[in-house]
N, CA, C and O atoms as a DFTB+ gen file, in Angstrom:
232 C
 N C O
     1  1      15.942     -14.589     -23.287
     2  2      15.530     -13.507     -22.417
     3  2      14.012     -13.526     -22.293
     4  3      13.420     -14.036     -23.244
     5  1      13.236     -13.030     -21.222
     6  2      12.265     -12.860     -20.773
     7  2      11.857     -11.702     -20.682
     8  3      12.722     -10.952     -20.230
     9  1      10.687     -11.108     -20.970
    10  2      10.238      -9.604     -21.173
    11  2       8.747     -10.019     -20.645
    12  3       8.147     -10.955     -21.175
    13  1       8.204      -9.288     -19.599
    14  2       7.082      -9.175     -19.300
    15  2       6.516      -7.993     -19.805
    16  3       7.316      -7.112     -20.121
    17  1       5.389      -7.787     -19.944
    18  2       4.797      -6.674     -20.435
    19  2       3.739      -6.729     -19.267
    20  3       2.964      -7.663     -19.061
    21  1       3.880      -5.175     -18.294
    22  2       3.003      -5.140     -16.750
    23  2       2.097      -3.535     -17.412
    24  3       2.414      -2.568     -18.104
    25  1       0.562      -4.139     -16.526
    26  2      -0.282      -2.957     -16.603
    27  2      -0.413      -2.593     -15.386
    28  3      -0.436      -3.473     -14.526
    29  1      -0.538      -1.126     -14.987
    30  2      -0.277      -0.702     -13.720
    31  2      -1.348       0.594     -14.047
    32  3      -1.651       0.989     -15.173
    33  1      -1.767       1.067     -12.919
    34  2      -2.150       2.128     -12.473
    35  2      -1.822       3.114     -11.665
    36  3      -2.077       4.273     -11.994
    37  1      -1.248       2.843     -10.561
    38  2      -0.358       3.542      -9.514
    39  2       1.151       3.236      -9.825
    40  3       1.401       2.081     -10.169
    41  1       2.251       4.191      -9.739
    42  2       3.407       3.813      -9.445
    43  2       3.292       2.985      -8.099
    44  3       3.999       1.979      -8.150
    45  1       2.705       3.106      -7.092
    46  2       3.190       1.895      -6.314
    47  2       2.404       0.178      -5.924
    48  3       2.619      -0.643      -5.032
    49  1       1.480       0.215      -7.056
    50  2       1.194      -1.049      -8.332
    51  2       2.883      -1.286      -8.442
    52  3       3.622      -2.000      -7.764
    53  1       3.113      -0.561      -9.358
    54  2       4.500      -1.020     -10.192
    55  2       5.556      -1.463      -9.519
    56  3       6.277      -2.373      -9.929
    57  1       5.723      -0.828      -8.403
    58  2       7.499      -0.667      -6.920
    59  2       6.621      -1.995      -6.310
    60  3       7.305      -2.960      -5.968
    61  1       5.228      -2.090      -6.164
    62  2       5.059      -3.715      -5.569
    63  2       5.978      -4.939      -6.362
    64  3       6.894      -5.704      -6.058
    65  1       4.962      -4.562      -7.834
    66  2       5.224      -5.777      -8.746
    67  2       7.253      -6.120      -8.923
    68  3       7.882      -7.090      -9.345
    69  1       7.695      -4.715      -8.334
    70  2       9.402      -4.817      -8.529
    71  2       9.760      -5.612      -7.645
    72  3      10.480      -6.589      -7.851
    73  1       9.219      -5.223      -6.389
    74  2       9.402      -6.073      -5.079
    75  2       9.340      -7.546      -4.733
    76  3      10.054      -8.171      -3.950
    77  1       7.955      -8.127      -5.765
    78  2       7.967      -8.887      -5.816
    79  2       8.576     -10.088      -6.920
    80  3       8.511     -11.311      -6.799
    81  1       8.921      -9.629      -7.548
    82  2      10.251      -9.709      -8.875
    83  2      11.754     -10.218      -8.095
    84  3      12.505     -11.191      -8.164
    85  1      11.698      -9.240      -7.512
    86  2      13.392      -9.070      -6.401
    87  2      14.302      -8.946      -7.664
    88  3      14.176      -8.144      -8.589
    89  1      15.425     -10.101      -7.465
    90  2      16.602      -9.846      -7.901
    91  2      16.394     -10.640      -9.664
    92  3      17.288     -10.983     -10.438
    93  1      15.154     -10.713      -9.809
    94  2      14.792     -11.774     -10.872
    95  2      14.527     -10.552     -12.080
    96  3      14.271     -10.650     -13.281
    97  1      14.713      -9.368     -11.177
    98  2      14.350      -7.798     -12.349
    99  2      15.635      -7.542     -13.041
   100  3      16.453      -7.271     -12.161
   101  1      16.102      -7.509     -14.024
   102  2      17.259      -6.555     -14.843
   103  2      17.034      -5.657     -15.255
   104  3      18.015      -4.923     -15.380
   105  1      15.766      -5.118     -15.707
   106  2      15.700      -3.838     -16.164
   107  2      14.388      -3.113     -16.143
   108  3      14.037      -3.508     -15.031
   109  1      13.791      -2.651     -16.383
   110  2      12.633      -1.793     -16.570
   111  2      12.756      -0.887     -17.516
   112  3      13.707      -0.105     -17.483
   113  1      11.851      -0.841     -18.476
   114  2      11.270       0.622     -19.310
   115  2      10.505       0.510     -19.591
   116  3      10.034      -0.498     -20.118
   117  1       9.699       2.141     -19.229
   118  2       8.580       2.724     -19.829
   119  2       8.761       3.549     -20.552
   120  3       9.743       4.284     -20.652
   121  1       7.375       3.503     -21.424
   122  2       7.305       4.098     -23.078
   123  2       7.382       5.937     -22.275
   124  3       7.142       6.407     -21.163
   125  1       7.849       6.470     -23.598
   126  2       7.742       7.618     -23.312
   127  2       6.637       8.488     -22.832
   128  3       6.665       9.313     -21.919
   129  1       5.428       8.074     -23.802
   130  2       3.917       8.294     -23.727
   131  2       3.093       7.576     -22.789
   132  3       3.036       6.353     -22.918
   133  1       2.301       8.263     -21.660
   134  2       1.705       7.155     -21.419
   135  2       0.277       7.990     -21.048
   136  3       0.135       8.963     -20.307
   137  1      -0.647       7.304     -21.781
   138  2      -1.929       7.815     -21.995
   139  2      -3.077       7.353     -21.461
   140  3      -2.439       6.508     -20.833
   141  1      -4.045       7.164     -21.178
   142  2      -5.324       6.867     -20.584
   143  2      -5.049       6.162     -18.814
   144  3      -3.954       6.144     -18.253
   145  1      -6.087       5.751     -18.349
   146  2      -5.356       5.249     -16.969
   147  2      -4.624       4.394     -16.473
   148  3      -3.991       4.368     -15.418
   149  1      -4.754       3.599     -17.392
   150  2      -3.845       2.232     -17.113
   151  2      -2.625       2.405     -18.238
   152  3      -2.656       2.415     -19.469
   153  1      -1.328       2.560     -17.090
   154  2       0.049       2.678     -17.577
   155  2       0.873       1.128     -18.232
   156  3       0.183       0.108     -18.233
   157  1       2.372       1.044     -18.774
   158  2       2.874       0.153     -19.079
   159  2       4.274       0.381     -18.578
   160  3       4.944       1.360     -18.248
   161  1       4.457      -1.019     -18.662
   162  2       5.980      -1.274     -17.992
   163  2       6.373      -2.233     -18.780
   164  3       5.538      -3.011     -19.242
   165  1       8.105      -2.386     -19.162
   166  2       8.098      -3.479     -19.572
   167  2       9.874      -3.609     -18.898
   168  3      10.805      -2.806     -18.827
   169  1       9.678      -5.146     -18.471
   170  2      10.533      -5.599     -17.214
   171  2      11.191      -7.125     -17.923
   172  3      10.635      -8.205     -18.120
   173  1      12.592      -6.668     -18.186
   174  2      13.526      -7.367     -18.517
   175  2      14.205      -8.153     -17.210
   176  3      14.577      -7.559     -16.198
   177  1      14.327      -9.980     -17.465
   178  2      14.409     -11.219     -16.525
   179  2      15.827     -11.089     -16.595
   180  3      16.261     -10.507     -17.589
   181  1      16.584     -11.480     -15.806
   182  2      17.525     -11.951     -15.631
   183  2      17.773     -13.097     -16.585
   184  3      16.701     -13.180     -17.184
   185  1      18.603     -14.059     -17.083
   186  2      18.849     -15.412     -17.688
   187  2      18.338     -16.313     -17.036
   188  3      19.024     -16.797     -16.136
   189  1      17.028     -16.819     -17.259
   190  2      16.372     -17.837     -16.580
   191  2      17.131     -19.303     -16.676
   192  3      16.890     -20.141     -15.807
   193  1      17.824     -19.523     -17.484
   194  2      18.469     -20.954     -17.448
   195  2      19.070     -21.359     -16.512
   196  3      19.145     -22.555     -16.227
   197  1      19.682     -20.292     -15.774
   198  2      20.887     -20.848     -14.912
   199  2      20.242     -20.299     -13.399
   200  3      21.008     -20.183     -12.442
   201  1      18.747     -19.966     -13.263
   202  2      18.104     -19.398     -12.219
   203  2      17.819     -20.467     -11.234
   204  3      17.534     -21.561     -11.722
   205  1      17.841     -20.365      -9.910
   206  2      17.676     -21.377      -8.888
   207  2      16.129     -21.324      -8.402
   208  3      15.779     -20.149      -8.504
   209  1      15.399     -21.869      -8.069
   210  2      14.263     -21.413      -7.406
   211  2      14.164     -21.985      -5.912
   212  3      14.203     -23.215      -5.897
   213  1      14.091     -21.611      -5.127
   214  2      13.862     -22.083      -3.565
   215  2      12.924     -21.090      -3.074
   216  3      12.958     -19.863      -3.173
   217  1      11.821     -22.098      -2.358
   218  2      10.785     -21.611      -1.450
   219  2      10.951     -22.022      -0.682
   220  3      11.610     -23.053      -0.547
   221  1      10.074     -20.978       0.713
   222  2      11.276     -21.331       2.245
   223  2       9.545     -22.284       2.776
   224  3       9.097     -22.165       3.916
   225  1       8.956     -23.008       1.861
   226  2       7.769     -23.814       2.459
   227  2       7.032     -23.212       3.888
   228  3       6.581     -23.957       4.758
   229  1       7.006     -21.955       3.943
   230  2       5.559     -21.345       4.544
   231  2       4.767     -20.296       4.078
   232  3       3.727     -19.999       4.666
C-alpha cells in the first residue's frame, strides 16, 4: 500500500490534489486536530501492482 502524506492550505488545494489523483485515491483522512496554517491529509493508493498507466500523449 501507498500512503501519501499532503500539505494543504485551502480545502480546495486538497479537492485539486483529489482530482488530480482520480480513481488512483482509496481513501483520505484527516487528523482530528489541525493547527497552524498549513493543514494535513493523508491519502490511501489503490494497489499499485496491478495499476495500468496510460497517457493520452498531449
Amino acid at each position: 500500500m501507498v500512503r501519501l502524506k499532503v500539505s494543504y492550505d485551502s480545502t480546495a488545494e486538497l479537492c485539486k490534489v483529489m482530482l488530480l489523483l482520480g480513481g488512483a485515491a482509496k481513501s483520505v483522512r484527516l487528523p482530528p486536530k489541525q493547527e497552524g496554517k498549513h493543514k494535513r491529509a493523508y491519502i490511501d493508493l489503490i494497489d499499485l501492482e496491478k495499476a495500468e498507466v496510460i497517457r493520452d500523449g498531449g
